[in-house]
C-alpha atoms as an extended CHARMM CRD file, in Angstrom:
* protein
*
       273  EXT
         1         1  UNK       CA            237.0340000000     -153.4150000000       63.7830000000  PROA      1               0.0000000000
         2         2  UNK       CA            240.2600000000     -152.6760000000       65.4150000000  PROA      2               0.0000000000
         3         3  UNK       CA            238.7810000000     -153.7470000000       69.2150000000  PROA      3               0.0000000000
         4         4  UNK       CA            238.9170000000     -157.5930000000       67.7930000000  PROA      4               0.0000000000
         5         5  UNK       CA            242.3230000000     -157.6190000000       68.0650000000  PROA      5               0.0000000000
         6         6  UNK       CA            244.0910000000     -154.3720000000       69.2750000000  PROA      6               0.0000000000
         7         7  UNK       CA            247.8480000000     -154.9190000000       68.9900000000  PROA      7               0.0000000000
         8         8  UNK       CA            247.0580000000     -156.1100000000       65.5870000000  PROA      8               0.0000000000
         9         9  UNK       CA            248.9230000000     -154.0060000000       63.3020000000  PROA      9               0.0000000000
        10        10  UNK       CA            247.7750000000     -154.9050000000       59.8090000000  PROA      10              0.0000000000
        11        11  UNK       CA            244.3230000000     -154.9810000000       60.8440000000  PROA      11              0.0000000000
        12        12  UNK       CA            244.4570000000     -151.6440000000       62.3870000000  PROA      12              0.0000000000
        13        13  UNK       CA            246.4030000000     -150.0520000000       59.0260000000  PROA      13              0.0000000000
        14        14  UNK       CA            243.0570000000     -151.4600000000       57.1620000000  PROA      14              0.0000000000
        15        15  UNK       CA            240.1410000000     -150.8120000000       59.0600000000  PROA      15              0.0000000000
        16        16  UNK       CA            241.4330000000     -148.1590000000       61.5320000000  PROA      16              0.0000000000
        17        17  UNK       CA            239.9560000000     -144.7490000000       61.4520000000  PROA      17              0.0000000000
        18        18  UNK       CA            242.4780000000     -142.6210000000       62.6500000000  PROA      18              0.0000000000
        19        19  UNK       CA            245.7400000000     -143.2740000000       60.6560000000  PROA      19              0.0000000000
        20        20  UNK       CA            244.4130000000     -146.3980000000       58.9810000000  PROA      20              0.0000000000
        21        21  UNK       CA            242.1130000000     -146.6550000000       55.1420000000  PROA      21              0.0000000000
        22        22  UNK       CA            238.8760000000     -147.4090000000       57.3000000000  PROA      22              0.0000000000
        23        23  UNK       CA            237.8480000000     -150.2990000000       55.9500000000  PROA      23              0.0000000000
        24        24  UNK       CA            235.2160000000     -151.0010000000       57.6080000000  PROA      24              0.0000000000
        25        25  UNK       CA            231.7270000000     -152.3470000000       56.6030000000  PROA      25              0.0000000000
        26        26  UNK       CA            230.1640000000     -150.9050000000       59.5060000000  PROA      26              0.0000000000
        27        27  UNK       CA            231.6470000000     -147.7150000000       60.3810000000  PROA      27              0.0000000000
        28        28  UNK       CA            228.8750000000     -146.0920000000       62.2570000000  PROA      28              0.0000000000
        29        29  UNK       CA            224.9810000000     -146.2090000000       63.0240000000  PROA      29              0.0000000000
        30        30  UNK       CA            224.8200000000     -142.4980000000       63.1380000000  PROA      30              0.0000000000
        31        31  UNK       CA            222.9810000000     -141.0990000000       60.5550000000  PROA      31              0.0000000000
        32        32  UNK       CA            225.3450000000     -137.5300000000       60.7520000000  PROA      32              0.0000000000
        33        33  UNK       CA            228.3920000000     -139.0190000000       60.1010000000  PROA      33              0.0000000000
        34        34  UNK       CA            226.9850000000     -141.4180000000       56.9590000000  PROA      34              0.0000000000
        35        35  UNK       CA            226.3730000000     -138.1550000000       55.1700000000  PROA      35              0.0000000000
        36        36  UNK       CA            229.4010000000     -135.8990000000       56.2740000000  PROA      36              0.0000000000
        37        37  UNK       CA            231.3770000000     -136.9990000000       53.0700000000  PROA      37              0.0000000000
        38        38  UNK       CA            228.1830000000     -138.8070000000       51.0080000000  PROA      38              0.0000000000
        39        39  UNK       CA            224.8230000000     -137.7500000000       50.4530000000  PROA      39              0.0000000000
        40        40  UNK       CA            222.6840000000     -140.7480000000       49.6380000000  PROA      40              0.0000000000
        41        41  UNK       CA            219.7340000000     -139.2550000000       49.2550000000  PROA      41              0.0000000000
        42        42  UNK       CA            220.6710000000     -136.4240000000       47.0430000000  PROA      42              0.0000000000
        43        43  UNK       CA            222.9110000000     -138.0090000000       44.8780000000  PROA      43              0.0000000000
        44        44  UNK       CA            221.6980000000     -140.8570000000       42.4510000000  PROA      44              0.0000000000
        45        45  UNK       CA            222.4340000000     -143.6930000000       43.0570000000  PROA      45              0.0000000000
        46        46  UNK       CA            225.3260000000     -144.8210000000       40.1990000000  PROA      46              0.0000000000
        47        47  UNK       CA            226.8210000000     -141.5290000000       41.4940000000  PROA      47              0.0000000000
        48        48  UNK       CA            227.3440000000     -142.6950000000       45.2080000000  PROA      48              0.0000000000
        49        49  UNK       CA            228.5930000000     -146.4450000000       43.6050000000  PROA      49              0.0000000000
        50        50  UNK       CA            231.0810000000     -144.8070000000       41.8840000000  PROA      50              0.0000000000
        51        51  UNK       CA            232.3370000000     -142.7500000000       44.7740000000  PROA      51              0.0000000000
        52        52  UNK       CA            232.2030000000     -146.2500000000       46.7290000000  PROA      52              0.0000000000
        53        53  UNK       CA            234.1690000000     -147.9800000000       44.0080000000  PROA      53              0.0000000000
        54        54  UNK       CA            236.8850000000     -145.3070000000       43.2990000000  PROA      54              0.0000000000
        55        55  UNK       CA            237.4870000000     -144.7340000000       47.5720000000  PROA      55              0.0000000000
        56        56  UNK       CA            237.7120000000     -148.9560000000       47.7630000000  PROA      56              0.0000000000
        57        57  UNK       CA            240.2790000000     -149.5270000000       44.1370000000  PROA      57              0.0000000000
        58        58  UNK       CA            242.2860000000     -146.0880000000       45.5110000000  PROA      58              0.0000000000
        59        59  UNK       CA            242.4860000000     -147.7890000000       49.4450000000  PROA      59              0.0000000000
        60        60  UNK       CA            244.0860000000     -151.0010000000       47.2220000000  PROA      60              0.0000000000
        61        61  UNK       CA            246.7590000000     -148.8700000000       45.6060000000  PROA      61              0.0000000000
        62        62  UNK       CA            247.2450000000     -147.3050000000       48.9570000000  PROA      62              0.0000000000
        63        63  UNK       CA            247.9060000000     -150.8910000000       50.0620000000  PROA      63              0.0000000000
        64        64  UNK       CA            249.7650000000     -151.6010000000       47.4420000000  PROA      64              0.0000000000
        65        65  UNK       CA            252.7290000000     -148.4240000000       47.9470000000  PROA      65              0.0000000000
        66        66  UNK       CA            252.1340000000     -149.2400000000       51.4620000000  PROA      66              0.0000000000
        67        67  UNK       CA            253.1990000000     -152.8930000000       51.7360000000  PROA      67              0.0000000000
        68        68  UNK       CA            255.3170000000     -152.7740000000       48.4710000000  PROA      68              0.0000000000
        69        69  UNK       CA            258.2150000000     -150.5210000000       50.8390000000  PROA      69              0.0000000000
        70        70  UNK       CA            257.6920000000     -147.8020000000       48.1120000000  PROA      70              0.0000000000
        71        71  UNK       CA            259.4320000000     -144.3400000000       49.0460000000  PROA      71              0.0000000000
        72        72  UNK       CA            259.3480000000     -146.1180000000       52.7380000000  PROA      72              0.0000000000
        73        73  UNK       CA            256.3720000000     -145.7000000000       53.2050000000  PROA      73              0.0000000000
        74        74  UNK       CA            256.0530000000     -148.5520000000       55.5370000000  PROA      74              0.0000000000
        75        75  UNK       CA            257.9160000000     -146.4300000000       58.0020000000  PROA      75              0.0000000000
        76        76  UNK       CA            255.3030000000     -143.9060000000       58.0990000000  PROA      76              0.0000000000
        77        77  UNK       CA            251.3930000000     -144.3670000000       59.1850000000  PROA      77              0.0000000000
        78        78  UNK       CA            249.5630000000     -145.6840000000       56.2510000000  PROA      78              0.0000000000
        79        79  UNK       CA            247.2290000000     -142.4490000000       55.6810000000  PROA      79              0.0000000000
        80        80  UNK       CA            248.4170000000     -139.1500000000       56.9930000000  PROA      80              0.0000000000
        81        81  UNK       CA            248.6810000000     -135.5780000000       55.5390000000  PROA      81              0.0000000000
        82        82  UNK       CA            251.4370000000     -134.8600000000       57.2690000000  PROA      82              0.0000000000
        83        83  UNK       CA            255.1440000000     -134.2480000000       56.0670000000  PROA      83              0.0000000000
        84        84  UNK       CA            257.6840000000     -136.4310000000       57.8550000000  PROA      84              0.0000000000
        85        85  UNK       CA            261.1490000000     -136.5730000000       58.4530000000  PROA      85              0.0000000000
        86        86  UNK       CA            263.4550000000     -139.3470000000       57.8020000000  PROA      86              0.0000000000
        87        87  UNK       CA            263.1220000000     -140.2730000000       61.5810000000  PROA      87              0.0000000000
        88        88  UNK       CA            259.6680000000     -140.5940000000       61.0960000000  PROA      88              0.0000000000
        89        89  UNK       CA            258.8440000000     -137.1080000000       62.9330000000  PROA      89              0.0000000000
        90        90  UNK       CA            256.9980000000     -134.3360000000       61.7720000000  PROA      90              0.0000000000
        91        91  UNK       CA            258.6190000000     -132.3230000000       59.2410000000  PROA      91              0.0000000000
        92        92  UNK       CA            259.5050000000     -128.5450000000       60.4460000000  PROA      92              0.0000000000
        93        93  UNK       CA            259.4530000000     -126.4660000000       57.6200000000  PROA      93              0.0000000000
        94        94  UNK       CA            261.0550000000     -123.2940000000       59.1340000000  PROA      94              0.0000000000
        95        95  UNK       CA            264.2210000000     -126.0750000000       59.8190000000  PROA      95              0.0000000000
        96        96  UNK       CA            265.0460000000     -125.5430000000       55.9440000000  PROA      96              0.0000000000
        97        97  UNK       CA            264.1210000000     -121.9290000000       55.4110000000  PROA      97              0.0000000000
        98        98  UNK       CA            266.6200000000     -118.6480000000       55.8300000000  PROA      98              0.0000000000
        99        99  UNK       CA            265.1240000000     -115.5950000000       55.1150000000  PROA      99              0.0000000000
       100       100  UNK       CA            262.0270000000     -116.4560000000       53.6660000000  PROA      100             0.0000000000
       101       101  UNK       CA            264.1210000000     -118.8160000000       51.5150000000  PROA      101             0.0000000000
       102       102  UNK       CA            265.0100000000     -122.9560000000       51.2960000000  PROA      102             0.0000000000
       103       103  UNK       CA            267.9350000000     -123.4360000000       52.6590000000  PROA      103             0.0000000000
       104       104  UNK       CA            270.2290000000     -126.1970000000       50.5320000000  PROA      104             0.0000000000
       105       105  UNK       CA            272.7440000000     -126.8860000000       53.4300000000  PROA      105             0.0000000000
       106       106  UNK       CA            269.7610000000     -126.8250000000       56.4110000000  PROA      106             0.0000000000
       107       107  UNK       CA            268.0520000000     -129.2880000000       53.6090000000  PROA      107             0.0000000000
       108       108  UNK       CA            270.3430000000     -131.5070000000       53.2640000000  PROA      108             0.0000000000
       109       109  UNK       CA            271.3540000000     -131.4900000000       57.1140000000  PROA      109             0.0000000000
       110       110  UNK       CA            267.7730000000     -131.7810000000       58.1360000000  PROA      110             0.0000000000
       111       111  UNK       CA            266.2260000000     -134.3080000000       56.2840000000  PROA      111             0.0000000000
       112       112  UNK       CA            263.9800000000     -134.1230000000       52.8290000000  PROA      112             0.0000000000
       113       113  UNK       CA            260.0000000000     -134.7550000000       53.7070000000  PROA      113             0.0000000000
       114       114  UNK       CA            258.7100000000     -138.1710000000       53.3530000000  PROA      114             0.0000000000
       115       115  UNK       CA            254.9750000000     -138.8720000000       52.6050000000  PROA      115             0.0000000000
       116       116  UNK       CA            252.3440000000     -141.2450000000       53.8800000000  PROA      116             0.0000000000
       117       117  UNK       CA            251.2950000000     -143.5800000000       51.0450000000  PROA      117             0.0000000000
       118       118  UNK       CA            248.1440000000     -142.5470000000       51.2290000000  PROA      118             0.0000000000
       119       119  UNK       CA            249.2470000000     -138.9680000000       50.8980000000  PROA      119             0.0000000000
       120       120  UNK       CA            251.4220000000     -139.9130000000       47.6540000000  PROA      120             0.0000000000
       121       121  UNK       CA            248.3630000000     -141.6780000000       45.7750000000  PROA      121             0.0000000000
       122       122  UNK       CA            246.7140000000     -138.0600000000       46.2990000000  PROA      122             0.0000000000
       123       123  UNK       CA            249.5560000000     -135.8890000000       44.7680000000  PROA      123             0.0000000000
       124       124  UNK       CA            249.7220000000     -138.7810000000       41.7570000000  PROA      124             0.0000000000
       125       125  UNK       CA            246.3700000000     -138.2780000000       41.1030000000  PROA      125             0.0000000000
       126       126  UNK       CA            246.1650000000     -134.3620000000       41.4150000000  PROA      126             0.0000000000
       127       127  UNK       CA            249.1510000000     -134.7860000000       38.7540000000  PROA      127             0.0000000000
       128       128  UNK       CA            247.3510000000     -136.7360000000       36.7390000000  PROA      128             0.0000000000
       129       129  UNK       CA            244.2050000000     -135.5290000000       36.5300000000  PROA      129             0.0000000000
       130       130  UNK       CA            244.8410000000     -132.4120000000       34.4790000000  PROA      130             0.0000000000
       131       131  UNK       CA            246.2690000000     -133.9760000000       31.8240000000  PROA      131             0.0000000000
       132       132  UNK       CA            244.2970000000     -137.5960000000       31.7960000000  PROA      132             0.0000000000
       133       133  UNK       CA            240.7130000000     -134.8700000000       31.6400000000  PROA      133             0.0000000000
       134       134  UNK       CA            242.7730000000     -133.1680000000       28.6510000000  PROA      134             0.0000000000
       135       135  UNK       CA            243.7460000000     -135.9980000000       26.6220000000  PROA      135             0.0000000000
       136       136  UNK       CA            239.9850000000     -137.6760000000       27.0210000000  PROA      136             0.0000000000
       137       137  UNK       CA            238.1080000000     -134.4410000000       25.8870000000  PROA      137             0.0000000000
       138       138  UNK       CA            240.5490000000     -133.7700000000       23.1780000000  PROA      138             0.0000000000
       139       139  UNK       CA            240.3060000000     -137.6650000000       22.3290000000  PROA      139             0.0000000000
       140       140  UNK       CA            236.3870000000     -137.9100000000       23.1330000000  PROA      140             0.0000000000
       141       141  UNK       CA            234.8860000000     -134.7720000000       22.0390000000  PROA      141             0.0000000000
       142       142  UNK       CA            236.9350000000     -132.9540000000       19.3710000000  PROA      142             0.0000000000
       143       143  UNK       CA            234.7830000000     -131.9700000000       17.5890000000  PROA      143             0.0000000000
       144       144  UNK       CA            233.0780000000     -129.7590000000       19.9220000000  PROA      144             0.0000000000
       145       145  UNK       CA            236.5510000000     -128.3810000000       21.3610000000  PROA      145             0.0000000000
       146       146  UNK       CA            237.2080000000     -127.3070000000       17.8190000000  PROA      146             0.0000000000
       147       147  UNK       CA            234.0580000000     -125.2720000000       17.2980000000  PROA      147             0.0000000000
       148       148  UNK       CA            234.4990000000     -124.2470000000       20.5990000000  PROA      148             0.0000000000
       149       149  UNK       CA            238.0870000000     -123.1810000000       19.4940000000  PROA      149             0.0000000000
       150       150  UNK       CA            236.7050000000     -121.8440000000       16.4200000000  PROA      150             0.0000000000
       151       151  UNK       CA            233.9450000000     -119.4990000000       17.8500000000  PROA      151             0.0000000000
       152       152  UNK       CA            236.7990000000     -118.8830000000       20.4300000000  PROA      152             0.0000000000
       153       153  UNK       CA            238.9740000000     -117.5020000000       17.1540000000  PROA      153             0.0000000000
       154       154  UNK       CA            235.9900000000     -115.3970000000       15.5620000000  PROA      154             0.0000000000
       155       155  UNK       CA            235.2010000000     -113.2570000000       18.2410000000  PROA      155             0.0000000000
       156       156  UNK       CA            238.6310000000     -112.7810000000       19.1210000000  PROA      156             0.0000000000
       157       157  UNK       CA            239.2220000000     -111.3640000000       15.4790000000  PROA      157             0.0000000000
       158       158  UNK       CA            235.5380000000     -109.8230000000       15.5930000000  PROA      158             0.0000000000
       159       159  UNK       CA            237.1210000000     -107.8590000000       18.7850000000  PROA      159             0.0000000000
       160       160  UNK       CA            240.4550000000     -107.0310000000       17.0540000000  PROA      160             0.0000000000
       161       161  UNK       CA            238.1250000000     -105.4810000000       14.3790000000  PROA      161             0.0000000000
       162       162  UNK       CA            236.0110000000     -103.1260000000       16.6620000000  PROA      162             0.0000000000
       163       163  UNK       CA            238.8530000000     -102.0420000000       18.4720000000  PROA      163             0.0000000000
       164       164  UNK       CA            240.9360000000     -100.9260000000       15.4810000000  PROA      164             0.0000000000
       165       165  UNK       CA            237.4590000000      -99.1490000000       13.7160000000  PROA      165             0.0000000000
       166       166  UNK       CA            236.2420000000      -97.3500000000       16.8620000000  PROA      166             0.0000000000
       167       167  UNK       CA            240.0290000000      -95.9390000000       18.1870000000  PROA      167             0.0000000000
       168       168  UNK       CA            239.9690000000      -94.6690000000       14.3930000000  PROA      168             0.0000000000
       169       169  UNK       CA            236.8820000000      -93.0050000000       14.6280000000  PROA      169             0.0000000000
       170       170  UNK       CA            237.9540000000      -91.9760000000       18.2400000000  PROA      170             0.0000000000
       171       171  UNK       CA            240.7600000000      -90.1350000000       16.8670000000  PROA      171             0.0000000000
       172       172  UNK       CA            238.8960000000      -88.5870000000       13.3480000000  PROA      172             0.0000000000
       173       173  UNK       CA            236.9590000000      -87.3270000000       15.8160000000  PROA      173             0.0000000000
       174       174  UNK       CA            239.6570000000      -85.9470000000       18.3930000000  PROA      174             0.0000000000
       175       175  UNK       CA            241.5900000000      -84.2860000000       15.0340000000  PROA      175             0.0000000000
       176       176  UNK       CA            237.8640000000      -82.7650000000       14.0990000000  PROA      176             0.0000000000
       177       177  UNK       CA            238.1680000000      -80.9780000000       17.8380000000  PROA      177             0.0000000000
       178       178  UNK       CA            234.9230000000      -83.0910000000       18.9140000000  PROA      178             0.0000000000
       179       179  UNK       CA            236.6350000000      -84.2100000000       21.7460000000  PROA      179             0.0000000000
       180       180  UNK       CA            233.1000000000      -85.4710000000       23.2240000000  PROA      180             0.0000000000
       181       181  UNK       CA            233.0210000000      -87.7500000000       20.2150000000  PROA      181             0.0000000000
       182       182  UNK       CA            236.5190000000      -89.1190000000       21.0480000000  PROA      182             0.0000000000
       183       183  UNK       CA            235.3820000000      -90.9260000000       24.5400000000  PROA      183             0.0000000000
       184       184  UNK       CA            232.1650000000      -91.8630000000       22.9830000000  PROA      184             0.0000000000
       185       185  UNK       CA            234.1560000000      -93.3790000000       20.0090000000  PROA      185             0.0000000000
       186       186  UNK       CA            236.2650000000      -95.0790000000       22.9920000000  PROA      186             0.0000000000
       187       187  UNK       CA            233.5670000000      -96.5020000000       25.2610000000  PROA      187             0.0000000000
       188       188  UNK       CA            231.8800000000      -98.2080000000       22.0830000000  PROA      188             0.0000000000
       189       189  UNK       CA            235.4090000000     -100.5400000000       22.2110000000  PROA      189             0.0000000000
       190       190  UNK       CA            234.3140000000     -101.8150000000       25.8970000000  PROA      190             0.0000000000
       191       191  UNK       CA            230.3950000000     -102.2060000000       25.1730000000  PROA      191             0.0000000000
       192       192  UNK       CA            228.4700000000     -104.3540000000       23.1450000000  PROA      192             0.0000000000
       193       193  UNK       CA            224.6290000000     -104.8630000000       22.1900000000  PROA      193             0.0000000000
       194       194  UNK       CA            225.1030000000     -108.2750000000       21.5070000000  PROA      194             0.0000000000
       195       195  UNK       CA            223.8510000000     -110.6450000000       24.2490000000  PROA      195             0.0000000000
       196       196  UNK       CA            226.0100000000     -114.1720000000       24.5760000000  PROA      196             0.0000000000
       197       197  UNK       CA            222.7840000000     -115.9970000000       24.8070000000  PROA      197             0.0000000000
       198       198  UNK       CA            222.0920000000     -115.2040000000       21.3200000000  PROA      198             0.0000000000
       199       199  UNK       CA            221.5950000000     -118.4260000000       19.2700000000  PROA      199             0.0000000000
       200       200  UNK       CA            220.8990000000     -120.1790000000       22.3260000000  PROA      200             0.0000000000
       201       201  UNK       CA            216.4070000000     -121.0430000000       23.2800000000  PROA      201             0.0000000000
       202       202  UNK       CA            216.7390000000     -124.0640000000       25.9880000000  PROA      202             0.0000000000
       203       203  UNK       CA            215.0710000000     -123.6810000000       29.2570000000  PROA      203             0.0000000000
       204       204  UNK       CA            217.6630000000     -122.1980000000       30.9200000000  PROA      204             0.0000000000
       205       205  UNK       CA            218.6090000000     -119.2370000000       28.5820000000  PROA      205             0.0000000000
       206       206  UNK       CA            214.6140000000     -118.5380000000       28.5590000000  PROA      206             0.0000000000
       207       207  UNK       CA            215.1110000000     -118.1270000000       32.3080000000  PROA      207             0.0000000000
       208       208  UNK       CA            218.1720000000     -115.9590000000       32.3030000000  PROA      208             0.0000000000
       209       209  UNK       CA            217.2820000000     -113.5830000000       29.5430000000  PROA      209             0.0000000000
       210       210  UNK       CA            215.0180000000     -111.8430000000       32.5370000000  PROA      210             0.0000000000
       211       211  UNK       CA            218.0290000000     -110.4590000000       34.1700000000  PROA      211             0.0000000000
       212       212  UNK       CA            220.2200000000     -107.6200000000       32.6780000000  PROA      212             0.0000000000
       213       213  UNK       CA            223.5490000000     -109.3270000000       31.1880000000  PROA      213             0.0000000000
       214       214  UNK       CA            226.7160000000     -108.0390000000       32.8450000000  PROA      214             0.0000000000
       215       215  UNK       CA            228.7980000000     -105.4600000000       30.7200000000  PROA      215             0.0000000000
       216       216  UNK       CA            231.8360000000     -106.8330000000       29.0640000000  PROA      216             0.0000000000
       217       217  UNK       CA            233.7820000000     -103.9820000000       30.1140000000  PROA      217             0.0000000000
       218       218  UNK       CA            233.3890000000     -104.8540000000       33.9500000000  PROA      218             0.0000000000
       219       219  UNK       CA            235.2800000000     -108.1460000000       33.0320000000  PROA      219             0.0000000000
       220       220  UNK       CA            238.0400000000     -106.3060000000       30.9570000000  PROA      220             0.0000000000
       221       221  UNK       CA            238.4830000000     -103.7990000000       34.5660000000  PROA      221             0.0000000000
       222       222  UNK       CA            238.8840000000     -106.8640000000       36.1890000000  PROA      222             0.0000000000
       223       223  UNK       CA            240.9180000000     -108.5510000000       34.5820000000  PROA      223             0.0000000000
       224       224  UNK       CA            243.2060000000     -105.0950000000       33.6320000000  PROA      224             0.0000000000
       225       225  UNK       CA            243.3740000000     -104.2260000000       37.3870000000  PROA      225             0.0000000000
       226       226  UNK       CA            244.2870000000     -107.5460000000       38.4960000000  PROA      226             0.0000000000
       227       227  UNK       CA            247.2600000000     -108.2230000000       35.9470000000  PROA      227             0.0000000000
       228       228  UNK       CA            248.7260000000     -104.7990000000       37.1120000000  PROA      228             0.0000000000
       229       229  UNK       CA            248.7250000000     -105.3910000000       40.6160000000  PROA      229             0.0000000000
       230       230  UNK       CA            249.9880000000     -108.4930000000       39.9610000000  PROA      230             0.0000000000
       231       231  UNK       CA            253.2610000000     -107.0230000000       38.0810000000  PROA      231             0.0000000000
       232       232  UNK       CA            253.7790000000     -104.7410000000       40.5340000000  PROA      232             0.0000000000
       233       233  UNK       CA            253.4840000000     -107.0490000000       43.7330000000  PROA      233             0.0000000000
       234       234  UNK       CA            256.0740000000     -109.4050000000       41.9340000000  PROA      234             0.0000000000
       235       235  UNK       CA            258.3350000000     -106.2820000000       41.3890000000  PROA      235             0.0000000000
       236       236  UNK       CA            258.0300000000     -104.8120000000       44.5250000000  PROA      236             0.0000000000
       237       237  UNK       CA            258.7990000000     -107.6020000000       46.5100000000  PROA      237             0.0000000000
       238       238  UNK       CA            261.6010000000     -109.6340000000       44.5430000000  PROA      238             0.0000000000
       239       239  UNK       CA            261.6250000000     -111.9210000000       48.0260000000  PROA      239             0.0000000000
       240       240  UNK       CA            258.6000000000     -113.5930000000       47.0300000000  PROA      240             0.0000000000
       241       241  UNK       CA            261.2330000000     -115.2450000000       44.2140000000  PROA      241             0.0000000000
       242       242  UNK       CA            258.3470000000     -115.1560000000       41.5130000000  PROA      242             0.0000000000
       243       243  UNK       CA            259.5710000000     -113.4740000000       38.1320000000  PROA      243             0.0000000000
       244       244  UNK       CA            256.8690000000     -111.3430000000       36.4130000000  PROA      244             0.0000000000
       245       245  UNK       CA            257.0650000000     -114.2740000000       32.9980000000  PROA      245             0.0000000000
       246       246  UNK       CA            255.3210000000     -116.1910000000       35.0010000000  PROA      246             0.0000000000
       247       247  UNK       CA            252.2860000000     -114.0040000000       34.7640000000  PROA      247             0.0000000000
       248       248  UNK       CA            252.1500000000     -114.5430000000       31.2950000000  PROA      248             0.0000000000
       249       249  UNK       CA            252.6250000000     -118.3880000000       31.7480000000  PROA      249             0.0000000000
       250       250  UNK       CA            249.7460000000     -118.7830000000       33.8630000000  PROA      250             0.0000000000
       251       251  UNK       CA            247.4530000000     -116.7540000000       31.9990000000  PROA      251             0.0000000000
       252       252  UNK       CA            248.5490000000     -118.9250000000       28.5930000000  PROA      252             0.0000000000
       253       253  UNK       CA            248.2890000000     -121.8230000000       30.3870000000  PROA      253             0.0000000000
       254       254  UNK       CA            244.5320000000     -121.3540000000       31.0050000000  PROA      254             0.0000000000
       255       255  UNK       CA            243.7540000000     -120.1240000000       27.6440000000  PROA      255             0.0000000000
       256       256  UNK       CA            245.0980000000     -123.4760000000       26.4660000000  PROA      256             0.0000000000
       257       257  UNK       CA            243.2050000000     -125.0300000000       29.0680000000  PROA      257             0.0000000000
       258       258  UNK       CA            240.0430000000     -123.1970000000       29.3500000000  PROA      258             0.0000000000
       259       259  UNK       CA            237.9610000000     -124.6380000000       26.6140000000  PROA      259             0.0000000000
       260       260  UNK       CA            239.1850000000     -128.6280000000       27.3150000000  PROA      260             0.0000000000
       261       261  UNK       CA            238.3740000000     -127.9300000000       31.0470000000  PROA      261             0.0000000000
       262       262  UNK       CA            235.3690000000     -126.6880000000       30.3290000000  PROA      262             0.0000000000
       263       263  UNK       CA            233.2220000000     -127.8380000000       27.4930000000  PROA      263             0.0000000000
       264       264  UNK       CA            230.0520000000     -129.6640000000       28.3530000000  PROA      264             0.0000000000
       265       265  UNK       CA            228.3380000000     -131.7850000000       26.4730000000  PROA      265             0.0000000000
       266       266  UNK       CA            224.8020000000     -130.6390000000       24.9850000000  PROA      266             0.0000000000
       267       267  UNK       CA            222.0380000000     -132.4250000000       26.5150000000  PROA      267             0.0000000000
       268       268  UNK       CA            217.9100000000     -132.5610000000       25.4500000000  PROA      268             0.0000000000
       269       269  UNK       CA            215.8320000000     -130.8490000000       28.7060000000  PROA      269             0.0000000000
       270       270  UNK       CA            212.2020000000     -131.2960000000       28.3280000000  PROA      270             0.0000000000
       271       271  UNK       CA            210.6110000000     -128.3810000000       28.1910000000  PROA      271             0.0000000000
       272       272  UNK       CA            208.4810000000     -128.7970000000       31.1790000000  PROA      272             0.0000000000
       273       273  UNK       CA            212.1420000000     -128.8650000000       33.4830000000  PROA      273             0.0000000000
């Protein structure tokens, strides 16, 4: 589109494909490049119309920040991924950084970075997806995120149960001298004979019940052996300017996430799926 008239700037910041949105409604005969970002004959079809609609009403926003001056934008190309200077160059991180560390007085002598608008419709929507998805599950299907919660809660206290019986027995046993009966008391915390398809008959679990379910206590390991590398690579190496709370943070942070993020909706297969 840009060869129709190539010093024209607006019409290159639309249709052009290098730094421009690509508007374009011919972009290519070449079959490879139709399906590098869209798969039209996997996909259904609503699926690819929605892709379609939200790529054209985000490249109108994009205008919008664009021509509106916002965060000067105009001085930068329309869609880039680049950090920029306030000279319009590229922005050199290791300009602001001492040590492994930002630099206030390099910052503030160098320049703070500048994004494309294009860029800063993709950070305002990474922003706000997290918390739109939370808000419409909470809003739009509480009522499973509370069972979820709630079978969540009883296995939780189920767990806090076992543990408390079995290190009991484990030590009745240790003051008995069976010492053997100890570390049998104590592996019974870590296994289970319970299966977590249990209550469950669709297709799918009728499928997966041939294959031997993965031990609980491999995820515990896991998750054990991570967390204390974790507190030791953030005391170890203070220069990495991460303080261990933040380990707990995260990890509360996707409890309170977890279920929102990732609770489906039940839907009827047929049988002969």
């Amino acid at each position: 589109m840009t060869w129709i008239a190539p010093e024209n700037f607006n019409l290159a910041a639309v249709t052009g494909s290098q730094f421009g949105l690509g508007f374009n409604p011919i972009p290519t005969f070449d079959w490879n490049v139709i399906i590098q970002v869209y798969q039209p004959l996997v996909l259904p079809f609503f699926s690819i119309l929605q892709l379609f609609a939200g790529t054209f009403l985000s490249g109108l926003f994009i205008l919008a920040i664009y021509y509106s001056k916002n965060m000067f934008t105009n001085y930068l190309p329309i869609n880039s991924s680049r950090l920029f200077t306030n000279k319009g160059t590229a922005f050199d991180v290791s300009e602001v950084i001492t040590n492994g560390r930002l630099d206030e007085e390099k910052y503030k002598a160098y320049s703070p970075p500048f994004l494309a608008a294009g860029n800063l419709l993709v950070y305002g929507a990474f922003f706000a997806a997290y918390p739109l998805t939370f808000c419409y599950v909470l809003l739009d299907e509480w009522r499973l995120v509370a069972d979820a919660y709630k079978m969540l809660a009883k296995s939780f206290i189920a767990y806090v149960y076992k543990f408390l019986r079995h290190t009991k027995l484990a030590f009745v046993s240790l003051f008995h001298g069976n010492v053997k009966g100890f570390f049998v008391e104590l592996s019974k915390i870590v296994t289970d004979d319970s299966n977590m398809y249990d209550g469950f008959d669709d297709p799918f679990v009728q499928m997966i019940r041939k294959y031997d379910e993965v031990p609980d206590w491999w995820f515990f390991m896991v998750v054990v052996v991570s967390f204390i590398f974790a507190i030791v690579l953030l005391t170890c190496y203070p220069d990495l300017g991460t303080p261990v709370w933040t380990i707990f943070f995260v990890i509360g942070l996707n409890v309170v996430f977890l279920v929102p993020m990732t609770v489906g909706k039940p839907r009827q297969v047929p049988l002969s799926v």
